[in-house]
N, C-alpha and C positions, 0 to 999 in steps of 0.2 A: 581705359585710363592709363596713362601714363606712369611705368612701373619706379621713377624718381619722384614722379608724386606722391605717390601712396607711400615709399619708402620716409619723404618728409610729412605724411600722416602718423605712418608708424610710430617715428621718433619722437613728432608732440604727443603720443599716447603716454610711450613709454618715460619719458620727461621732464614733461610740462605737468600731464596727467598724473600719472601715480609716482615720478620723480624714485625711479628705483634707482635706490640703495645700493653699495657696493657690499654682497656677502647677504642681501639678501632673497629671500625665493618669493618669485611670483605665481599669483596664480590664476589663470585667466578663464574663463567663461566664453565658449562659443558657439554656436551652431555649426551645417555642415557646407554654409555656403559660401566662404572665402579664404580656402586652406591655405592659397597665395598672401592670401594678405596677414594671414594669421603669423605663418615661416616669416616674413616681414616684420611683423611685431615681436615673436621671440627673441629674434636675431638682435634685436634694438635695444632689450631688456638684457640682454648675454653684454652687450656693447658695453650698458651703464653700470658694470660688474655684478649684477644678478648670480646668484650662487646656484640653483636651479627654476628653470620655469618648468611649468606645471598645464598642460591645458586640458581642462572638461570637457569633452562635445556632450553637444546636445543635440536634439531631433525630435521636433514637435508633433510629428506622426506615432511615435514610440510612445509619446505621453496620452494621443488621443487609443492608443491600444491598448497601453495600459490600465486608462481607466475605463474600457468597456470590460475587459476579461481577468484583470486581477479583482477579487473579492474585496472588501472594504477594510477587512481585520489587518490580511496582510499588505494594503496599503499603508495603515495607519502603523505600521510595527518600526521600530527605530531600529536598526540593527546594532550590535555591537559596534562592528567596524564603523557605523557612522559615528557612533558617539567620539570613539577613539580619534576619527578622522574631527570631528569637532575642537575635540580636548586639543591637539597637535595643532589644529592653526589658529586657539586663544593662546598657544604655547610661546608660539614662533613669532604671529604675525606676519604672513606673509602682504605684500603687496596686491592688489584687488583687480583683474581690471575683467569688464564684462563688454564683450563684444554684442551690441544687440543687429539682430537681423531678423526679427522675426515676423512671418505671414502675421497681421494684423487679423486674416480668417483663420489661422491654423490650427485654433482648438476649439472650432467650433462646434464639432463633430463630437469631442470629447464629452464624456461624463462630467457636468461641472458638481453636480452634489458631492460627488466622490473625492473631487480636487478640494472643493471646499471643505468635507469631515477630513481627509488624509490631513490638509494643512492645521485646524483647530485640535488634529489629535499630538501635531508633532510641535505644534510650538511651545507647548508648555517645557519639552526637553531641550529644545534648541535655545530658548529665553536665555539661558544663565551664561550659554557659549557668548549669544550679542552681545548681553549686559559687560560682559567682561572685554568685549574687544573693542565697546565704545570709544570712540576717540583715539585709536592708537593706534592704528594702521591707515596709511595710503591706501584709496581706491580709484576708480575713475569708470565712468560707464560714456561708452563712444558707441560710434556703429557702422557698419558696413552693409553692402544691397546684397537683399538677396533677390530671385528673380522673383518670386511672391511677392516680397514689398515689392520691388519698380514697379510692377504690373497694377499694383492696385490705386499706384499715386499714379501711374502712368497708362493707364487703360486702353489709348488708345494708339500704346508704339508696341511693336514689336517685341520680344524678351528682349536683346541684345540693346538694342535704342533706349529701352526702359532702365537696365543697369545702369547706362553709361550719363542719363540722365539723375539718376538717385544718386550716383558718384558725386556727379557735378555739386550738386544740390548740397549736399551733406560736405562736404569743402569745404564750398562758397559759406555757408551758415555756423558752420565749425571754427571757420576764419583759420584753416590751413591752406589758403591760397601762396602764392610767394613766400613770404617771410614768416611760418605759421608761428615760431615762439617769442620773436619780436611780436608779431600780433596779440599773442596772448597775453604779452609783458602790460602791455597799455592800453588792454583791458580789463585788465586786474586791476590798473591804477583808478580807471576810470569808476569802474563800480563800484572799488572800497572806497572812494571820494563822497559819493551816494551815501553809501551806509554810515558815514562820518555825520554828513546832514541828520539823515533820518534819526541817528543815533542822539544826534546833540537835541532833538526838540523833545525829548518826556513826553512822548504819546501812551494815552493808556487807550484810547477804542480806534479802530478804524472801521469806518463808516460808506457804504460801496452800494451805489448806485445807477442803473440803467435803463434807458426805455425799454429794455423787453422784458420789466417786472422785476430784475434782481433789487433787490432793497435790504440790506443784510448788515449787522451791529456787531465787530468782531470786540472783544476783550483784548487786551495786550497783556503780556507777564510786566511787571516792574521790572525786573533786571534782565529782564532780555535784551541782547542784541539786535538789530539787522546786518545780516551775511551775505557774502558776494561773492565770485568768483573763487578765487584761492581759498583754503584753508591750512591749518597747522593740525597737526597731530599732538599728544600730551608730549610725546619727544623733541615737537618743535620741528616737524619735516612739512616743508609747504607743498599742497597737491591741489590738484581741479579734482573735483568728484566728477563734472559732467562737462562733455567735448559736446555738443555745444552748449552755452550758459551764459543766458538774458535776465535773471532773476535777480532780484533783490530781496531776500524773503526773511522771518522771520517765525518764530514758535510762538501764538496765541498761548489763554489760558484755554486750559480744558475746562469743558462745561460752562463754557462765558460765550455763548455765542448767539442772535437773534435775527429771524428774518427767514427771508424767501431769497434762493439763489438760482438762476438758470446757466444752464451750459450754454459755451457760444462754440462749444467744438467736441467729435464724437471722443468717447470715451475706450481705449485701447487694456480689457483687463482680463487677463485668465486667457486672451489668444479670441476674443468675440471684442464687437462690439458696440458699446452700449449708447443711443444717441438720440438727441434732442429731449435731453432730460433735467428735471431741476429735483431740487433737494431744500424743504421746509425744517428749520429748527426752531425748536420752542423748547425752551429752558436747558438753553445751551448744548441739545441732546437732537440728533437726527431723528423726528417727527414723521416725518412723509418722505416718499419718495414718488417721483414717476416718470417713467420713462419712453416715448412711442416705442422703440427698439431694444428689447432684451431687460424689460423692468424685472423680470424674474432674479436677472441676475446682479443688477441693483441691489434689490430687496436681499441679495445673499450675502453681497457685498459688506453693508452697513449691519447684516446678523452676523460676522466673524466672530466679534467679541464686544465690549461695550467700551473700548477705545474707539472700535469702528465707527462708531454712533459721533464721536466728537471730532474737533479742528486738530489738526497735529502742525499745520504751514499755510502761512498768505504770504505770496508772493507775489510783485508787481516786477511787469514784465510793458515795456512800454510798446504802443502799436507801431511805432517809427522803431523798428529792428531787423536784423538781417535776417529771420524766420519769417516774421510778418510779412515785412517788406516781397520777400519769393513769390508770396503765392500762393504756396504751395501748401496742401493740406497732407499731411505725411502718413497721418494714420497711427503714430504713433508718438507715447507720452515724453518722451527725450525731447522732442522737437518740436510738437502741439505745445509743450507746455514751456515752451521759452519764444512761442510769437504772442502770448497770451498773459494777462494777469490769470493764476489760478490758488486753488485752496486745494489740502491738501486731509479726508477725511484718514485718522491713523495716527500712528506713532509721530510723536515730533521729537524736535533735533536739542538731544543738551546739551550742544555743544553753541546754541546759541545762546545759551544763560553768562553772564559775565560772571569772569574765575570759574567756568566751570569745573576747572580739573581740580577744585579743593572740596569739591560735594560730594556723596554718593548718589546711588539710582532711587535710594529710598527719601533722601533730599529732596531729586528730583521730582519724587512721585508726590511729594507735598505740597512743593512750589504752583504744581499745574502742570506741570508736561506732560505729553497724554502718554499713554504705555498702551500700546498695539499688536496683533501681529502684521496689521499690514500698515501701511502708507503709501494710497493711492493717489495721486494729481488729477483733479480734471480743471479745466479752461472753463473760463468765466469772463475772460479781456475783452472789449468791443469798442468802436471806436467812437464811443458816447457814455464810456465810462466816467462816472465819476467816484472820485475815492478824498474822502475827505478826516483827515486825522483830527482828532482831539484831546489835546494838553491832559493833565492833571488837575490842573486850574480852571478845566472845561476852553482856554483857546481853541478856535478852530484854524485848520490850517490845510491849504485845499493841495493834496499830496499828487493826486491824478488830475487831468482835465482832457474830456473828449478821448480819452484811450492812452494818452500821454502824459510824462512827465509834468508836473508845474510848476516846477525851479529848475 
């Protein structure tokens, strides 16, 4: 790929994306597989007066090591320095940006029991760092190939061919071709125009239906929004959380949910994954699960915590889009989950509650937002989808049609 390309990637990260600050630090998230493009993206954050950048590697092998040969106790131990490294960046805020490139098989291998008690033992100390840095920071999650990913979307090219194809792909779908922040400008316009719609009809259920059995009755919040593209921070700084972003979504109530849903695409969680699977709710609480591929970890999935059990996100994502439209099944939830309408089992977002920045967490936890340690996505879109909104008044108002928009 063409090293002026990527350099007009970097810059709508740095941006468009998490829009850094002058005098502020970022801190970025990445794996070991594009140090070129990584130098590219700090340099871009240094440009926008960034005060220091910060980057974390990561290496999915070290984590499938760690959880064969480190014991449980001292997985699950918080150390000092992290709390302190906690405390410093609810302190500071720095800017967020998570580069993903990760093998869709690369912890397979790993201990997932391990993963899952280490994470249920540490989230109870990490909670109060989230709770406090809700809303107030820029983030953004983007991605780059690694030859693991190309390989698995690309099976039948070569390493090098498979890169340079996931390149393309991830552009093209990102809409960093040519002009990527004029792109982004008038697509931000476009999908908050959407949410303007959706926003002005007082929906309380939405209603979602398929030939392959989904038949499923979501709750809405009363004073929830639908969200798009951009966001603002409580300071009032506008950012993309997600390079690419087809979603028009919204935070149900917790424990307001009924029906049978099927996946229409594999499931990308904990580095396995999990597919041709549906998920039964009855009294608003995840019921059943089953999966042909990896229901073990399903079933581990929805045991995190009893937010796990509930909706945290529905989002509609139309079949006429530039993910969809590709082709291309990626393997992975950044980009599975914007060719797709999906739902999201986890934590949901208060920042789609309208005024939210005059509530607390404990507000919110009355209102219905669910409180989680995870917030998983999986795909649900098909292109015989139907999604049918319903007033307060009981109006019906046909939202989706055949997989696509119906205004």
């Amino acid at each position: 790929m063409k090293k002026n390309t990527l350099k007009e990637y970097a810059k709508l990260i740095a941006q468009k994306g998490v829009n850094v600050q002058k005098g502020q630090e970022v801190w970025v998230t990445a794996s070991l597989d594009q140090p070129e493009f990584i130098e590219m993206l700090v340099k871009e954050c240094y440009a926008l007066g960034a005060k220091e950048v910060v980057v974390d590697w990561q290496h999915s092998p070290l984590t499938v090591l760690n959880s064969k040969y480190m014991n449980q106790k001292d997985m699950n131990e918080v150390k000092d320095w992290q709390v302190e490294k906690m405390k410093y960046q609810a302190n500071i805020l720095p800017a967020r940006i998570y580069i993903d490139s990760d093998d869709p098989d690369g912890l397979k291998d790993a201990r997932q029991d391990k993963i899952a008690k280490e994470k249920m033992a540490k989230y109870p100390i990490r909670k109060p760092y989230i709770d406090a840095m809700d809303n107030k920071y820029q983030w953004c999650i983007a991605a780059v190939p690694s030859v693991a990913w190309a390989k698995k979307v690309f099976p039948n090219e070569r390493a090098s061919v498979a890169v340079e194809k996931l390149w393309q792909a991830i552009l093209y779908t990102s809409r960093a071709e040519s002009t990527p922040i004029e792109n982004w400008n008038k697509h931000n316009a476009n999908v908050h125009a959407k949410c303007d719609y959706l926003n002005s009809l007082g929906l309380k259920f939405l209603e979602y239906s398929s030939s392959n059995g989904t038949n499923l009755k979501v709750e809405l919040l009363e004073n929830a929004n639908f969200l798009a593209g951009s966001e603002k921070t409580l300071q009032g700084v506008e950012f993309n959380p997600n390079i690419p972003s087809e979603e028009v979504f919204t935070t149900p109530k917790a424990g307001a949910v009924e029906g049978v849903v099927y996946a229409t695409k594999p499931l990308s969680y904990q580095g396995a994954l999990i597919e041709n699977f549906r998920i039964n709710f009855t009294n608003g609480k995840v019921s059943e699960v089953f999966a042909e591929k990896n229901q073990e970890l399903l079933e581990q999935m929805v045991a995190m915590d009893d937010g796990a059990k509930m909706l945290g996100e529905c989002a509609l994502v139309p079949q006429d889009s530039p993910i969809s439209n590709s082709g291309i099944l990626f393997y992975n939830t950044l980009f599975d989950e914007n060719a797709s309408c999906h739902l999201a089992l986890g934590r949901g977002f208060s920042n789609c509650i309208k005024d939210f920045d005059k509530y607390s967490q404990k507000d919110f936890d009355e209102m219905g937002v669910n409180t989680s340690m995870i917030h998983v996505d999986f795909m649900i879109g098909s292109n015989d989808m139907d999604i049918v909104g319903v007033t307060k008044d009981g109006k019906r108002i046909q939202i989706f049609k055949n997989g696509n928009w119906a205004f």
